[in-house]
Structures are given as C-alpha cells and as structure tokens.
C-alpha positions as CSV (number, residue, x, y, z in Angstrom):
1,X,210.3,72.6,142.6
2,X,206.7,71.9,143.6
3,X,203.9,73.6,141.6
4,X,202.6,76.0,144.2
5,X,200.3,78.5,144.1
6,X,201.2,81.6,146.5
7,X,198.5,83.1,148.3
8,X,198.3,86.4,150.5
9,X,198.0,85.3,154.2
10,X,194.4,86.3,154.9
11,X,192.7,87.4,158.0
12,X,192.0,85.3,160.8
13,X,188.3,86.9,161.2
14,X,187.5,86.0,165.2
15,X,184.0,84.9,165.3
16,X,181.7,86.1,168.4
17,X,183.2,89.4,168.0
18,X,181.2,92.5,167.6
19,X,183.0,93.9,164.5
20,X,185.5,91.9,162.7
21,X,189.4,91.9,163.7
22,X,192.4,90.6,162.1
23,X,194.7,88.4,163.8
24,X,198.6,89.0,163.3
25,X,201.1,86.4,164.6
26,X,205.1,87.0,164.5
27,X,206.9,83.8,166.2
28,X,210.3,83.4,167.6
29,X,211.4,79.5,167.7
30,X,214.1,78.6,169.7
31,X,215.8,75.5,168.1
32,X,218.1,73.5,169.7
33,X,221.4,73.3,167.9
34,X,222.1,69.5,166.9
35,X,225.9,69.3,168.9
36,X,227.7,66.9,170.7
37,X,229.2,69.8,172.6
38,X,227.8,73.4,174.2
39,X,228.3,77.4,172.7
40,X,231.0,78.2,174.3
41,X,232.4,75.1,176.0
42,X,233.3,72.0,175.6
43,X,230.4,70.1,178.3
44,X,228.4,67.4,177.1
45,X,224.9,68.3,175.8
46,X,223.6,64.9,176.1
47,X,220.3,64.8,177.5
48,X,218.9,62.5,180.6
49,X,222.6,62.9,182.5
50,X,222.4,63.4,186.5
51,X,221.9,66.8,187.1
52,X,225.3,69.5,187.5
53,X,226.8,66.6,185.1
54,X,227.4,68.3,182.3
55,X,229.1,71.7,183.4
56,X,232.2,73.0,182.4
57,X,233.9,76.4,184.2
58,X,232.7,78.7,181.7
59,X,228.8,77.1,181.9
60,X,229.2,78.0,185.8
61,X,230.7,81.4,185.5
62,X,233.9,80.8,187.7
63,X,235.8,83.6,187.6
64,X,238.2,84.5,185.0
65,X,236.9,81.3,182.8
66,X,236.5,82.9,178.9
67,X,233.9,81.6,176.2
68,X,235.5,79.6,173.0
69,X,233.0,79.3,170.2
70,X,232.3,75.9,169.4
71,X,232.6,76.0,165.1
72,X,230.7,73.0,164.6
73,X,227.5,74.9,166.0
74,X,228.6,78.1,163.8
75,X,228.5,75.6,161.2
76,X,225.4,74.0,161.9
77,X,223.6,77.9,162.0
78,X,224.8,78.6,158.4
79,X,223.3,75.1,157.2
80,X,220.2,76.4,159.0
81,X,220.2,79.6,157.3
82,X,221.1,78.1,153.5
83,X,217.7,76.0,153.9
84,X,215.7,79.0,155.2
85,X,217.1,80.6,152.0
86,X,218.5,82.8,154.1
87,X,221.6,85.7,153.6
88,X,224.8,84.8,155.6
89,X,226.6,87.3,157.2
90,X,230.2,86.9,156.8
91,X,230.6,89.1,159.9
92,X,228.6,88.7,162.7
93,X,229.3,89.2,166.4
94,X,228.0,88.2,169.8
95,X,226.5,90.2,172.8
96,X,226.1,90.4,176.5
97,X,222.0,90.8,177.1
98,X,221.9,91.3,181.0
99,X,219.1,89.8,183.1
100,X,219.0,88.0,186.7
101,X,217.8,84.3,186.5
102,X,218.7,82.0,189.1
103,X,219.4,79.2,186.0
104,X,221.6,82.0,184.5
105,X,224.7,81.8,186.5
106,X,227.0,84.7,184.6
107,X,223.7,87.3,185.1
108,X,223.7,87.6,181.3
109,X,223.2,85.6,178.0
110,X,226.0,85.8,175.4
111,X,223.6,86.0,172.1
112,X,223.1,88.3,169.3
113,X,221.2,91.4,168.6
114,X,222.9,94.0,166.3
115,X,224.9,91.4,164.0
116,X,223.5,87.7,163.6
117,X,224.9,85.6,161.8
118,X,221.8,84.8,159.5
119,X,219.9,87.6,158.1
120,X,216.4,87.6,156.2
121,X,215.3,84.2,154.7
122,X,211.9,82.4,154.1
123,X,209.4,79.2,154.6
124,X,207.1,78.2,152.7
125,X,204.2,76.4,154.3
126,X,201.6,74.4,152.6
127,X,198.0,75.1,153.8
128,X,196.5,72.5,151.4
129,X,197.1,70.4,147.6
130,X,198.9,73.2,145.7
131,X,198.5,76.5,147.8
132,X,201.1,77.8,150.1
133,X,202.0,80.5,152.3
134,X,205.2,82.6,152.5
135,X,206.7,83.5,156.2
136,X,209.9,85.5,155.8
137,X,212.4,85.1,158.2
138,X,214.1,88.0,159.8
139,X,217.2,86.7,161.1
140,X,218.4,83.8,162.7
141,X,220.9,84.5,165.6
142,X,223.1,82.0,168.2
143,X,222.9,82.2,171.9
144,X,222.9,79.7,175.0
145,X,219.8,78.4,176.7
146,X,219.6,78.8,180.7
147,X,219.7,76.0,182.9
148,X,216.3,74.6,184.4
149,X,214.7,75.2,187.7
150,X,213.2,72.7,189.4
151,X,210.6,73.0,192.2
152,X,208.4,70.1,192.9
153,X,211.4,68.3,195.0
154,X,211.0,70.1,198.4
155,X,208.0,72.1,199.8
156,X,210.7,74.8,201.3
157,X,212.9,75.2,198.6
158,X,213.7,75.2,194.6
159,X,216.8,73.2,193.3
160,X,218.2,74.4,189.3
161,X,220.2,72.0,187.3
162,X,222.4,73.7,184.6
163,X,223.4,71.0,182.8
164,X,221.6,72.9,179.9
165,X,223.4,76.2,180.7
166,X,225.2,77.3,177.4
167,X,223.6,74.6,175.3
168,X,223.4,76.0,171.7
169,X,220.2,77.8,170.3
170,X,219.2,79.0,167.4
171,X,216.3,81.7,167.4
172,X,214.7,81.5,164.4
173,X,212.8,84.7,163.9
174,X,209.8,85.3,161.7
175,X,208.4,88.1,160.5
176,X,204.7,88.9,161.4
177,X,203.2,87.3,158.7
178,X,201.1,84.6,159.7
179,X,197.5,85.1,160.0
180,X,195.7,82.5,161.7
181,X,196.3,79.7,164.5
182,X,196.2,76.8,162.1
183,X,199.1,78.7,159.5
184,X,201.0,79.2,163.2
185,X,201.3,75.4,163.5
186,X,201.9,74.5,160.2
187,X,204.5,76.7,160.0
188,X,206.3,75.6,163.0
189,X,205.9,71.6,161.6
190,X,207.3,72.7,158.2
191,X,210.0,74.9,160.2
192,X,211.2,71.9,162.4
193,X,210.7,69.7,159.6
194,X,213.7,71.3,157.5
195,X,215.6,71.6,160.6
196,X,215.7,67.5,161.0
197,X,216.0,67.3,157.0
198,X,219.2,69.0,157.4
199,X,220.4,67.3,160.7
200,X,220.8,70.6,162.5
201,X,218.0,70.0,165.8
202,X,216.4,66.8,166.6
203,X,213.1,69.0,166.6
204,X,212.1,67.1,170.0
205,X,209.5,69.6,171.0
206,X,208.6,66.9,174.7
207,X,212.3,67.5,175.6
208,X,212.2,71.5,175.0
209,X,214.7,70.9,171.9
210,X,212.5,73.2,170.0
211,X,209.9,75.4,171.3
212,X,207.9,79.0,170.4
213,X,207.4,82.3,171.5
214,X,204.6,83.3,170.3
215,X,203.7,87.0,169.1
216,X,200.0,87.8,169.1
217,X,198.0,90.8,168.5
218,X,194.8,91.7,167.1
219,X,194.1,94.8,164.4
220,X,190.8,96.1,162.4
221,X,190.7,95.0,159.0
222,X,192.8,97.1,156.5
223,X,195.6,97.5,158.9
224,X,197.9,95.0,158.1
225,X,198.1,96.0,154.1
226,X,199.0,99.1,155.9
227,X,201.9,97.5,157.5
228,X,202.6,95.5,154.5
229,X,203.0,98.6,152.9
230,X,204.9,101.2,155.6
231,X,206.5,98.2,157.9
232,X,205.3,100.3,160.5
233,X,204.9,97.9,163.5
234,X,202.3,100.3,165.2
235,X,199.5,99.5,162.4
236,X,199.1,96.2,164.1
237,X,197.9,96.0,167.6
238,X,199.8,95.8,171.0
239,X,200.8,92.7,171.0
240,X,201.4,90.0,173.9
241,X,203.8,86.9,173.8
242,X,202.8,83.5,175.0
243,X,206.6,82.2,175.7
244,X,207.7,78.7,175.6
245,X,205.1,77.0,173.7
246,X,206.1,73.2,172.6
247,X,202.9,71.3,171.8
248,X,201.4,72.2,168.2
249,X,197.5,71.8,169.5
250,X,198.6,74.0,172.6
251,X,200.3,77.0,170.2
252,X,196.9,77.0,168.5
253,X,194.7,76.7,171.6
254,X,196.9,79.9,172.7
255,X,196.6,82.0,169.7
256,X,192.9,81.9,169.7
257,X,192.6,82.4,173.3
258,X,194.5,85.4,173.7
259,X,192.7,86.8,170.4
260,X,189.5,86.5,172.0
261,X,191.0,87.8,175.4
262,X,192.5,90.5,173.6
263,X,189.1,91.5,171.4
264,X,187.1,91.6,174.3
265,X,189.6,94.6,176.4
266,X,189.4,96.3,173.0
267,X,185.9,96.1,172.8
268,X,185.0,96.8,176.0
269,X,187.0,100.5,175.9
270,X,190.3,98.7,177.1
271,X,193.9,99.6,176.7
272,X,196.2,95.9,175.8
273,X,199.2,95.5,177.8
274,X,202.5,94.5,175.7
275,X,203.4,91.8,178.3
276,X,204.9,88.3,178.8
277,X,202.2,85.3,179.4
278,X,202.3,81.5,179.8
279,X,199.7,79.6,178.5
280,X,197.9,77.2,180.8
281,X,196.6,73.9,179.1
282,X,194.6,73.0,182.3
283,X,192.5,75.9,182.0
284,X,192.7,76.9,178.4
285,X,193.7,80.1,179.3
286,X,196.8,82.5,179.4
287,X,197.9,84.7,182.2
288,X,199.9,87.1,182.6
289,X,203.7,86.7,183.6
290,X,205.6,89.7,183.4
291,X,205.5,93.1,181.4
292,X,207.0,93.0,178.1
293,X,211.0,93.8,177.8
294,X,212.3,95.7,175.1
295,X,215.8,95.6,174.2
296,X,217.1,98.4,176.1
297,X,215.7,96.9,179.0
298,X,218.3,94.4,178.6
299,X,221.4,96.6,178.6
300,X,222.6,94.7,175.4
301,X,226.2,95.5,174.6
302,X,229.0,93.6,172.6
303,X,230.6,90.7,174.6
304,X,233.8,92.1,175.7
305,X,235.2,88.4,175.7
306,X,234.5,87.3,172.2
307,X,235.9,89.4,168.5
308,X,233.5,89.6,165.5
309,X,233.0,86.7,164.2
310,X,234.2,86.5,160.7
311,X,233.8,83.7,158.0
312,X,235.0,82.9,154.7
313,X,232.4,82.4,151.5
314,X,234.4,79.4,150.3
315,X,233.7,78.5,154.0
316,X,229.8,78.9,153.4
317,X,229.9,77.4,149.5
318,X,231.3,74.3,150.8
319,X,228.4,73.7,153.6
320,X,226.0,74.6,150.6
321,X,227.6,71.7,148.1
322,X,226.8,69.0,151.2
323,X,223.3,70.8,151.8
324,X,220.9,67.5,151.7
325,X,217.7,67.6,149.6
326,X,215.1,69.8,151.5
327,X,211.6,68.4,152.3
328,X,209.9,70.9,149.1
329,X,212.4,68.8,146.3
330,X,212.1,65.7,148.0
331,X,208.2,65.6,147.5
332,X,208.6,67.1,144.3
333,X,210.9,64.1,143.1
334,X,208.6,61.5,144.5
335,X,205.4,62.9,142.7
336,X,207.6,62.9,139.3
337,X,210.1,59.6,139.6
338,X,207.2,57.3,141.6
339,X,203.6,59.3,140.3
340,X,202.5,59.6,143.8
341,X,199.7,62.2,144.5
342,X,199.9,65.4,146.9
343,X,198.9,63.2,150.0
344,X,200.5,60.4,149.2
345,X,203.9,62.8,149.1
346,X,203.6,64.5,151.9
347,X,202.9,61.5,154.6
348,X,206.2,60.1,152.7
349,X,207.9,62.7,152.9
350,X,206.7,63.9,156.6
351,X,210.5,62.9,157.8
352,X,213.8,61.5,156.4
353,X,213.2,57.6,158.0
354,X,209.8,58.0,155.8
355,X,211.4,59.0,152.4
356,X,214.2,56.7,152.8
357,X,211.9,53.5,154.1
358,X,209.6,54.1,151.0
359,X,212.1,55.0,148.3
360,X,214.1,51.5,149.2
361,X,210.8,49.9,148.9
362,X,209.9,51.9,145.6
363,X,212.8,51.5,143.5
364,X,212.3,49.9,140.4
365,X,208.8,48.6,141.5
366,X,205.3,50.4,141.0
367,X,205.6,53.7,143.1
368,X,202.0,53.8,143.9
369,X,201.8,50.3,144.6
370,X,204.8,50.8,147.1
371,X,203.4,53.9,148.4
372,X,199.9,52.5,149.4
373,X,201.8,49.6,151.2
374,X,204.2,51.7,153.5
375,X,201.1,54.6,154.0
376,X,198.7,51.7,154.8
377,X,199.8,48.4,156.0
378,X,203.1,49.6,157.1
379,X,202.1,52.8,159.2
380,X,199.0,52.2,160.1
381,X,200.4,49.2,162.1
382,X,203.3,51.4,163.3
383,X,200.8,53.9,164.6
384,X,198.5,50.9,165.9
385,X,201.4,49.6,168.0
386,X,202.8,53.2,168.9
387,X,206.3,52.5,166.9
388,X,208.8,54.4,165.3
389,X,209.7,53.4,161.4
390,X,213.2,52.7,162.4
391,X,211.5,49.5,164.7
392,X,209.4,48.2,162.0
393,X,209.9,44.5,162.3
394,X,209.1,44.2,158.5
395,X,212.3,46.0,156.8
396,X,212.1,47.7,153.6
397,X,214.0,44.6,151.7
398,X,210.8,42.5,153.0
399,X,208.9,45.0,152.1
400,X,210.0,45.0,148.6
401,X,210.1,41.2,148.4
402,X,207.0,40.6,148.8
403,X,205.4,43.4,146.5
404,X,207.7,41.7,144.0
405,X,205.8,37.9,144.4
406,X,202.2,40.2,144.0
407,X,203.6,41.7,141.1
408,X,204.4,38.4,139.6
409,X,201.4,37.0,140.1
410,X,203.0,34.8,142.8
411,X,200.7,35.2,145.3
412,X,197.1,37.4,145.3
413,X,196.3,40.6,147.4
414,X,194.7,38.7,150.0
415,X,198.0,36.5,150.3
416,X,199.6,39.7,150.2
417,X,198.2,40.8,153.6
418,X,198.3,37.9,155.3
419,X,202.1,37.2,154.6
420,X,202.9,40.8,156.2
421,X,201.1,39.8,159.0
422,X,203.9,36.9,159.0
423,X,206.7,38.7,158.1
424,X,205.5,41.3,161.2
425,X,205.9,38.7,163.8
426,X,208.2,35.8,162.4
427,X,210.5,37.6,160.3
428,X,212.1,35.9,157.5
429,X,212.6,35.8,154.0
430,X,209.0,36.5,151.4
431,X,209.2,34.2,149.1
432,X,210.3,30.9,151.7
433,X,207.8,32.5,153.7
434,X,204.9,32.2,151.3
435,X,206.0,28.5,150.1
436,X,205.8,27.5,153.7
437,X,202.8,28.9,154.4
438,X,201.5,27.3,151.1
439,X,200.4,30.7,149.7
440,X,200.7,30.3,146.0
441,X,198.4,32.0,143.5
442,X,196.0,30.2,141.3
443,X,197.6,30.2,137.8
444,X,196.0,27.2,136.1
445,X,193.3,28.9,134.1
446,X,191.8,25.9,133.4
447,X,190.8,25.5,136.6
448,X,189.6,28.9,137.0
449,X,187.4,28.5,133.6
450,X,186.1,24.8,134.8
451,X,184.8,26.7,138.1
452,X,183.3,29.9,136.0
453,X,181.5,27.5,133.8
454,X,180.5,25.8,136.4
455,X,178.6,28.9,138.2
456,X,177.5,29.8,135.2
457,X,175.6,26.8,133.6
458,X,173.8,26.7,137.5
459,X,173.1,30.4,137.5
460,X,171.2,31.6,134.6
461,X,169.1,34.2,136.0
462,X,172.4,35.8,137.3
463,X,174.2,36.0,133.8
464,X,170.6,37.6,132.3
465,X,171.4,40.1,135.2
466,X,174.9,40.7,134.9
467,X,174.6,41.4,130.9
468,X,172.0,44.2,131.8
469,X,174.2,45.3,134.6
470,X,177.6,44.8,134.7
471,X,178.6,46.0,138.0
472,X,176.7,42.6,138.7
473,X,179.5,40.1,137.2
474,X,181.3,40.9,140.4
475,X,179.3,38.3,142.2
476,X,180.7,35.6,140.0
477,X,184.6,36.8,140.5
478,X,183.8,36.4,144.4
479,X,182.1,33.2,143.8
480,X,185.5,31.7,142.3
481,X,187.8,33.1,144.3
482,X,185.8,31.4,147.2
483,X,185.8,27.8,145.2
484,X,189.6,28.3,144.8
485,X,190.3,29.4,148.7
486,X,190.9,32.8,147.6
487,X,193.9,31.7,145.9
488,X,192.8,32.8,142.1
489,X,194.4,35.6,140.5
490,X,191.3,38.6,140.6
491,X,192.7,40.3,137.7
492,X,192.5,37.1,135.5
493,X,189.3,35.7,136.8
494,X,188.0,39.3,135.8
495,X,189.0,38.9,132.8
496,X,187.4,35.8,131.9
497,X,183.9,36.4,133.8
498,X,183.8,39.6,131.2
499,X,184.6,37.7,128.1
500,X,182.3,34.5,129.3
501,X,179.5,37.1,129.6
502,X,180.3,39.0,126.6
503,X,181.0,42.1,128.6
C-alpha cells in the first residue's frame, strides 16, 4: 500500500467574508454502468445511434411490458463497490421513485432507496506527495437514467430522444466530507479513475457517462466537529445542490460560487433556501432551478414488478478474485519494482493505457530511464499533437528498442532524440533505423583522447580555470562532442576531461 499520511479534511476558509465560514461539500456521482445492454432491457446502450434507436418495450413503458434485471450490470455494481471498499448487501431491492419528466416515459424511476445494493465504503484522494484525504461512501445504489430532451431543433417545439431511457447508473454517494473546491475535484478524478481501472464506466464526463451533483453549504467554524461528532446533518448549513456538473474546472468554479452567494444571504440577515440549481459557465454563476425534493416528495415505494434482489457470497468472492489491481497498488508497485518518484507515479499511473505503455517499456530496463522517456518525449508529443496513448505512432517495443541501443552505448542522448523523431514519423525497427541514419556513437577512445589533447595543449588558460573551478571542465566535454558531430559518448568524454585535468 502507498505510505500515506491521513489528514483531517480542513476548512475551506472563504476569503472576502466578514467572519470566517467553513465550507461542507457532500457529492452524488452518477456513473454510467459499463454494459453492452440497459437495467431492465435488453436495448443497445451504444452511444451516437439515430435517435428512438435503441428502445425496447419496457424503455417505452408499453403497457403490460415488465422489467428483467440485466446481471451483468448487478455484477458490474458489486466490482464497483469491492474497489470502493465497500460492504455488499446480499439483499438489496429496487423502488418506484415517482416524478413527471417528459424524457421519463413510465412517470417514475425504478432505483433504490431503502436497500442498495452497496452500502458504506471509502476513497482516498491524494491532495499532494504523501498526504491524503478520506471520503466515505454512503451507499452505492442502481437505477436508470432518463432519456434526453432536446430543444434547439425547432423554435415552436421540443423533441426527447430516449435512447438513454433505462441505461444503467450507478449513484455513487459520498458522505459530506470534503472541504474545499480543489478536494471536490480531486475526488471525483480519483473516483472515476477507479471506475476505468476496474472497467466498470468509461468515465466520459463530455458524453454525460459520469457527472455530479453537487451538495454545498456553508457553516461557522466548529460546526462540522460537531457533526463529526453527533452526525447531525442540521450542524452544517442549508445546503443547495448544483446538479449535473461534468467538467472538473466547472465543479470547482461552482463550489466557490455558491459559497460566496451563500455567505453573502447569511451575512446580510438572510434565510438559505434548500433548492435545486444549475450552474451557468457563461456567467460564472448559479441559479436557481427548482426547490429541493426530499424523499417523500417522491412517493418512493418498492417496485411491485421486481423481488428482492438476493445474491450469493461465493457469487461476490468470485468477482473479488478477478478484481484488477486498483490505481493506489499500482503506483505503489511502480515506485518499489522501477524506483520512480511520487510524480513520476502518478502521471504513469493516471490511467491503465499509461501503466501498461510504460511498464512494457520498463521491464527489465532502467525504470527511471523508461519513465522520463514515456513522461517526456512520449507524452509531451501526444499532448502536442492532441493524441491518445493508444495512437502513439512509436509503440512501446520501439520504445524499448531504442532505450536498449542508449543503454549500450550504441548511440548518445542526442541520437537518442533524434531517432524518436524518426521512429514518430517513419516507423520501423531502432536499431536498422539508427544504422541507416548513420547514428552510431563514438566509441574509439582514442579519438576522443587525440581531440581532448588537442583542446587542451591550445587552451592553457582554460585548464588553469577549470582546476580552480571544476564546473568549468564542462566547456571542454562540449568542445569534443562538437569535433566528433555530437557522436561521442558524454559519459566517457567526462570521464577523461576529469582525469586529463586531475579532477
């Protein structure tokens, strides 16, 4: 396990305020269950079809068509919940939450609210080298997403496409522990990050595949130990939910808006409404949308058209033996096997096509050598030309090749980045690459010695220098890696500048 240093969540202290305030964030994420198939039917879930595509009976509500749970998304919940750390509930069951939406064709969501199937878990979320903070996780429950209304296709009317109607979510709900805008997006990156280590949502925040509620209110200092220590909700502040966030800069934008809009009622002798807003990136602002439901105001009662759900625990221990290994070991492995600092880990580690990409490259070479590579050359290209890992031109067997010839000797650091350069746009194999080229080191170190000695019989004043200063011998390693067209071995022309000089 990484060696992390827990830290109380502290206090978000708003500045401009007249006293100080705390700020409290709870968040609900709704995560798109990774499924070739819906909930409750057996309709495509793939994404960019024609619109009404993708709609069985049951997703329409036709009369007299009854829900079957799809087991591969109960499945995919539980592998959720084991890499939240989270309790399974053998018995869970669904319910019936009743609301009008015109992209909800039945009038109510099948979902869960007395039984989940996922109960209390946790994340922990890095907020720099070696400290963390702990989120618990209150529950995880299943339920389908509405369809989408669409109203920029006629000025008269609105059009709704349900081909997401009963589409499988997760609701991934946190406890209010998080304490400040920047710990609210971290701890949706780390959040989604798990979820595409274990293959159970894509994470695809543009697409609506994953996206936050968030929970904000604001509290004088003190209050939330007092919460801590009686769980009593009221200790912390009305508090207003921005819904459907899925940008991390916009959830923190939000957070700190609706503190400050929320400080300044309080201040000025106001009452804060528990209500619904939407947060507009335009103006940097949220408004209001609706007042708050509670869960009465639903009507929630158990779904007359689906039992208890019940599983077995050999059913659950046999999804934990094919759990994968979770982002937290994975960086933890990589700082032991390869000796690869805290950054260095976590880019690598950022997502799976990363960790795989660099471990290929690393194994049995230098780690950090390998690691500076993929950071540096590789991704900073990537990001340069707005690419994905899995299009890299230059494959991790290239990669690898060619670190092999600068381990050798074969060819110098310099060659090093011009071959990559090669291998990026004509492909091909390292080593026929760099004899083609012509890149071979300089290994004859008689060569190397006949061009030192040279420099140094015509430079006098420069050796007097460089034996008072040392830093200064450098100028005669650049001066023979010049004469030999930069094809000299640094390391070894190093070494013989410092014992010509007597260094």
């Amino acid at each position: 396990m990484l060696d992390l240093t827990y830290t109380a969540p502290k206090a978000k202290v708003i500045a401009g305020a007249k006293q100080d305030w705390e700020l409290v964030i709870g968040m609900e994420i709704h995560a798109q269950v990774a499924s070739n198939a819906k909930l409750f039917s057996g309709a495509s879930t793939q994404v960019g079809a024609e619109p009404n595509s993708n709609v069985a009976f049951v997703d329409a509500a036709m009369p007299g068509m009854l829900p079957v749970i799809n087991e591969f998304c109960i499945e995919q919940a539980v592998r959720s919940g084991l890499g939240l750390k989270a309790q399974i509930n053998l018995t869970s069951a669904f319910d019936r939450k009743n609301y009008f939406y015109p992209d909800l064709p039945q009038g109510y969501q099948i979902s869960q609210l007395y039984h989940p199937i996922v109960g209390e878990g946790e994340v922990l979320v890095e907020m720099g080298p070696g400290v963390a903070r702990l989120v618990r996780i209150e529950r995880i429950h299943l339920e389908q997403d509405a369809g989408k209304s669409i109203h920029d296709m006629d000025p008269t009317m609105s059009f709704v496409d349900f081909n997401r109607t009963g589409v499988a979510l997760m609701e991934i709900v946190s406890r209010p522990d998080i304490r400040g805008p920047e710990e609210a997006a971290a701890y949706v990156a780390k959040l989604r990050q798990i979820l595409r280590y274990l293959g159970t949502c894509d994470g695809n925040m543009q697409n609506g595949n994953l996206r936050a509620d968030v929970n904000v209110s604001v509290c004088p200092p003190g209050q939330y130990e007092k919460y801590q220590a009686t769980q009593d909700f009221s200790h912390l502040g009305t508090r207003c939910e921005i819904k459907n966030m899925n940008s991390m800069r916009f959830i923190q934008l939000a957070i700190d808006y609706e503190a400050r809009r929320q400080i300044a009622i309080l201040e000025d002798g106001g009452k804060v409404v528990q209500e619904t807003r939407l947060y507009d990136p335009d103006r940097n602002e949220t408004r209001s949308m609706r007042s708050k439901e509670e869960a009465h105001d639903y009507r929630y009662f158990p779904c007359p058209d689906l039992m208890p759900l019940e599983i077995e625990q050999a059913w659950v221990n046999d999804i934990a033996a094919r759990m994968p290994e979770l982002p937290d070991a994975k960086k933890a492995r990589f700082m032991g096997d390869f000796g690869l600092t805290d950054y260095d880990a976590n880019v690598l580690t950022a997502d799976l096509e990363s960790a795989a990409f660099f471990e290929e490259v690393a194994q049995g070479r230098d780690g950090k050598t390998a690691a500076n590579w993929v950071i540096n050359e590789l991704f900073g290209r990537l990001n340069k030309e707005s690419m994905a890992i899995a299009d890299s031109p230059v494959s991790a067997g290239q990669l690898g090749g060619m670190l092999d010839l600068l381990a050798k000797g074969e060819i110098t650091g310099k060659m090093a980045k011009d071959l990559f350069e090669i291998l990026w746009t004509e492909g091909g194999d390292p080593a026929e690459q760099a004899a083609k080229h012509g890149m071979k080191a300089v290994t004859d170190t008689g060569a190397i010695e006949a061009a030192l000695d040279a420099l140094i019989a015509a430079n006098p004043d420069q050796v007097e220098k460089a034996k008072v200063n040392a830093k200064l011998a450098g100028w005669f390693t650049g001066q023979v890696l010049k004469a030999t067209g930069g094809k000299a071995n640094p390391a070894v022309v190093n070494a013989m500048v410092a014992q010509k000089l007597g260094l």
